[in-house]
Z-matrix of the N, CA and C atoms (Angstrom, degrees):
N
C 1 1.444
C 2 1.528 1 108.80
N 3 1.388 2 103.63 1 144.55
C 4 1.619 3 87.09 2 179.82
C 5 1.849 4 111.04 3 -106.34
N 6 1.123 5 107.99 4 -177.30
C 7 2.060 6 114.95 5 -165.42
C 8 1.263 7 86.95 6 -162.32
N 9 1.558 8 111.79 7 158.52
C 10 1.382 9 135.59 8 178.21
C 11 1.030 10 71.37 9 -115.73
N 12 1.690 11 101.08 10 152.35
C 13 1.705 12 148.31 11 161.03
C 14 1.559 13 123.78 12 -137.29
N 15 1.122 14 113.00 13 118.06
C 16 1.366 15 141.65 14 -169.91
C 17 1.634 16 116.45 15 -117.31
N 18 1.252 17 96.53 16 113.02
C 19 1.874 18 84.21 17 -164.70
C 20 1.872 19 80.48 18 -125.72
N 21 1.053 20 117.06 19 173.11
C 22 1.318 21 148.16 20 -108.91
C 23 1.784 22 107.34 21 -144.60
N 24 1.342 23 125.22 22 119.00
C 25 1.378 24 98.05 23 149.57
C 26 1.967 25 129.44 24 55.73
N 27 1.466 26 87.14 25 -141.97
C 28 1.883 27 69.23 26 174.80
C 29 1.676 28 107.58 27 -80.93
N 30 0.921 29 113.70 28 -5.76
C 31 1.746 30 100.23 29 176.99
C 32 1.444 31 115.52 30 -72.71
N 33 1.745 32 119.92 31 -4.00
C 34 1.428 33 130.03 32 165.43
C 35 1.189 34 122.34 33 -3.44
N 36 1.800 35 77.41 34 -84.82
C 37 1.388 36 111.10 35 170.02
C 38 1.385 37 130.66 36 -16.86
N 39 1.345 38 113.33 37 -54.95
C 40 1.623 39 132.64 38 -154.13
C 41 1.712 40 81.01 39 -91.31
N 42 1.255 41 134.04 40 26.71
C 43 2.126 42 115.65 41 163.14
C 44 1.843 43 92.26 42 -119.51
N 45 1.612 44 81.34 43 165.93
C 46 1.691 45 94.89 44 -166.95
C 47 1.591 46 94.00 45 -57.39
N 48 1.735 47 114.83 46 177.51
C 49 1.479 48 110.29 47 165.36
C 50 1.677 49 124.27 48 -89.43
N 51 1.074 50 95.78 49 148.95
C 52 1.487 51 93.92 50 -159.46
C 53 1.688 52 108.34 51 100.55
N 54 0.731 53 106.30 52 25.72
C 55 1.567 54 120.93 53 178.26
C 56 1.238 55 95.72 54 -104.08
N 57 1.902 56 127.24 55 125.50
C 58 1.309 57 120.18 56 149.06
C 59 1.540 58 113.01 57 -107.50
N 60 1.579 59 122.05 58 -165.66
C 61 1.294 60 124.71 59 144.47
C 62 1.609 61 133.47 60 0.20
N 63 1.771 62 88.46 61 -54.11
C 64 1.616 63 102.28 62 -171.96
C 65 1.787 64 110.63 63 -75.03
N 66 1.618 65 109.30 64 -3.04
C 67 1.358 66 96.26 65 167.42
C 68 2.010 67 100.23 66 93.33
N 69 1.653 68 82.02 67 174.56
C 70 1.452 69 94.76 68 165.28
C 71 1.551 70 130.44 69 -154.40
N 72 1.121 71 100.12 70 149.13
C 73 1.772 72 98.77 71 -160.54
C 74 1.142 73 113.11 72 -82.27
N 75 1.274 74 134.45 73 119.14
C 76 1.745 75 127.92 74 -174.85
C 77 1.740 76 118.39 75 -116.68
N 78 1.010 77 136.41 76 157.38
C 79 1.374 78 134.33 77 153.39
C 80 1.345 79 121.88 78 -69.71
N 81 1.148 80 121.54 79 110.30
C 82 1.614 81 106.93 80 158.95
C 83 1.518 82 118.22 81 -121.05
N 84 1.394 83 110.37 82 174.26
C 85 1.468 84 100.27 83 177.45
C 86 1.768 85 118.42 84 -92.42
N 87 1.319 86 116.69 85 169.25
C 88 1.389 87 131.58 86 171.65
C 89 1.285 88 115.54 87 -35.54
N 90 1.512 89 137.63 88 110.54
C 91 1.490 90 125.27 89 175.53
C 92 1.490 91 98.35 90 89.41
N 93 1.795 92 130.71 91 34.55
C 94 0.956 93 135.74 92 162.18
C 95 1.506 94 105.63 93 -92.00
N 96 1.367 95 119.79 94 130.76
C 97 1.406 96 136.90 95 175.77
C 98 1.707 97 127.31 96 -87.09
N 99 0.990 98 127.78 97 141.99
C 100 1.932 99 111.49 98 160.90
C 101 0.843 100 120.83 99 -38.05
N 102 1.908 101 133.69 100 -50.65
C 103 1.171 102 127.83 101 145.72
C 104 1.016 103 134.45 102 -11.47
N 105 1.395 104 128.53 103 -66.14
C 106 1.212 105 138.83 104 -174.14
C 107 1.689 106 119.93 105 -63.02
N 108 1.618 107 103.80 106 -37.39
C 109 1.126 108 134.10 107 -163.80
C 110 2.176 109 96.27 108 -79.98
N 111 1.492 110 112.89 109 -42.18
C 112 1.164 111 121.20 110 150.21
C 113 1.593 112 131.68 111 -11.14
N 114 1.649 113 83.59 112 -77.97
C 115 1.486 114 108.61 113 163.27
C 116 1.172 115 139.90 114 -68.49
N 117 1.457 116 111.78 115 -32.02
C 118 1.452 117 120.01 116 169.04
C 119 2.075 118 103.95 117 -53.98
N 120 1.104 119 107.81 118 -60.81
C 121 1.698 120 104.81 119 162.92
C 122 1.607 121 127.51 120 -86.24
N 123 1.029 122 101.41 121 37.99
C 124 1.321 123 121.68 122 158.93
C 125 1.917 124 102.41 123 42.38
N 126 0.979 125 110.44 124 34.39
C 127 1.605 126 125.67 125 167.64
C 128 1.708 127 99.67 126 -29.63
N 129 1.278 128 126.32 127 150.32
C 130 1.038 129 111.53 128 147.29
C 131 1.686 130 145.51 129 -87.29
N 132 1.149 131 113.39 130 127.65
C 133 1.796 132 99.07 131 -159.26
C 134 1.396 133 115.00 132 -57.24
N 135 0.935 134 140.23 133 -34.69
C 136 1.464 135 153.39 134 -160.38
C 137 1.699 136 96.22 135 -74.40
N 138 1.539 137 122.33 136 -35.01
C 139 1.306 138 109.61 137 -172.91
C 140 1.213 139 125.03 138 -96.32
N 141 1.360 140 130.56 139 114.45
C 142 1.577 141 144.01 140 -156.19
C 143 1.775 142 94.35 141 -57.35
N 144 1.413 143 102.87 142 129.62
C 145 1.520 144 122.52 143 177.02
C 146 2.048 145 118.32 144 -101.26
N 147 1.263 146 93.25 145 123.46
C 148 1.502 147 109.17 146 167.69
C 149 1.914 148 110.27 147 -87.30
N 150 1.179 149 115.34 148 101.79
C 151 1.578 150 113.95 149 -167.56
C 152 1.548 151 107.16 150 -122.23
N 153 1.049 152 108.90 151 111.02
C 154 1.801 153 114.91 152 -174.34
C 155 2.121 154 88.35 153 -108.23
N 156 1.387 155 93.42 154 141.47
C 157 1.513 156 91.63 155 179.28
C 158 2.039 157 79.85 156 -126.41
N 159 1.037 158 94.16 157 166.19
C 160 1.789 159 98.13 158 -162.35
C 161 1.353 160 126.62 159 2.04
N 162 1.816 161 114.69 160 41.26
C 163 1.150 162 125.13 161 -159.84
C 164 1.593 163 134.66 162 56.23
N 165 1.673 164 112.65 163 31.29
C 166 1.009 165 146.51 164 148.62
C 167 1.869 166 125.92 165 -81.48
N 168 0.827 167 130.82 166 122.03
C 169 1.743 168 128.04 167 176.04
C 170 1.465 169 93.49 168 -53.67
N 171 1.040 170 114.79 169 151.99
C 172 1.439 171 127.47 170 155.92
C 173 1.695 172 115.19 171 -159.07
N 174 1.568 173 111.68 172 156.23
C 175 1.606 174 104.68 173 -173.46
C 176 2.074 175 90.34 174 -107.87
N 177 1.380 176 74.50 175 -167.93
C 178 1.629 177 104.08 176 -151.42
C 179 1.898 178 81.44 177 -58.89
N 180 0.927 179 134.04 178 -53.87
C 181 1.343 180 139.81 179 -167.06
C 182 1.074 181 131.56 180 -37.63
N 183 1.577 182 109.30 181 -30.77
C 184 1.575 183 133.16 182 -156.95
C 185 1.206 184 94.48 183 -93.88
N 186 1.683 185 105.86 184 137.37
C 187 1.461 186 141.76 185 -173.02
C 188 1.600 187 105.78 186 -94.10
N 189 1.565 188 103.31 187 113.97
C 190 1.548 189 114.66 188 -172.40
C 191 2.067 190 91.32 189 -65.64
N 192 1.297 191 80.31 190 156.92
C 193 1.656 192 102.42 191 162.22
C 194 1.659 193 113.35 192 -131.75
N 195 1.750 194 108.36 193 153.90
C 196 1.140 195 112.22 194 -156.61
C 197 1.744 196 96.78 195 -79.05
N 198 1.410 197 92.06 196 143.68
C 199 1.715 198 108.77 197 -174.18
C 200 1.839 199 102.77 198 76.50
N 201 0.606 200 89.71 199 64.75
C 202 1.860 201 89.71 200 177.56
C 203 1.872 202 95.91 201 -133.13
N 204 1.307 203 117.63 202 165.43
C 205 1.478 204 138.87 203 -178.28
C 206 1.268 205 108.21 204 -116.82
N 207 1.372 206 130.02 205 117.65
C 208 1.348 207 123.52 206 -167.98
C 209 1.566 208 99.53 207 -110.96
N 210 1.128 209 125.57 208 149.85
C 211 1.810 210 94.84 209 176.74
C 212 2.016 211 92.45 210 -171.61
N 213 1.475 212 79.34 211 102.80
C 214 2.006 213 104.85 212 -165.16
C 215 2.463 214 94.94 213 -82.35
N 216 1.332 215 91.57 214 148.27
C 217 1.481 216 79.79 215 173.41
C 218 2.096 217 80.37 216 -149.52
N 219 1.497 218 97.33 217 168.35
C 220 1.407 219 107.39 218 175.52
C 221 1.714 220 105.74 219 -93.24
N 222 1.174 221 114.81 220 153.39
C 223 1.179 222 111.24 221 165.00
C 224 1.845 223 129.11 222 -44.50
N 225 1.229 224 116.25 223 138.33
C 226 1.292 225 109.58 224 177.47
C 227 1.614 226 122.40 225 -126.25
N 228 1.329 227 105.00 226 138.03
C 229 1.272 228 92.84 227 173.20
C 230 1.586 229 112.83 228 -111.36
N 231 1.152 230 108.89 229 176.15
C 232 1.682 231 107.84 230 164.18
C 233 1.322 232 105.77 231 -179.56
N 234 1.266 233 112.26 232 158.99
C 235 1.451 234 130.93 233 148.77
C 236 1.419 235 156.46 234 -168.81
């Protein structure tokens, strides 16, 4: 099934090149997780994840569905 992925900030980095803003569309299989989806771009584990799935929160657990927007950012601070 395929999902858009939208990563964030320093997680940029971690999409193919030629990757903008608009993300990139991938295949995954049935019973694919954020987790998984993590790893597929080699996220780093140690760094706490902000994960909106069609601009919904969701945790590491949650099972993508086909045509969904995944879109991971790092924590931010500011002030």
């Amino acid at each position: 099934m395929k999902i858009k992925v939208k990563l964030f900030a320093t997680f940029q980095k971690h999409l193919p090149k030629g990757a903008g803003l608009e993300g990139v569309e991938i295949d995954v299989p049935d019973g694919t997780t954020l987790g998984d989806i993590y790893r597929h771009f080699n996220l780093p584990e140690a760094t706490p994840k902000i994960t909106l799935v069609d601009g919904k929160h969701q945790k590491e657990d949650y099972v993508v569905k086909e045509g969904e927007t995944v879109s991971v950012f790092p924590p931010i601070a500011g002030g």
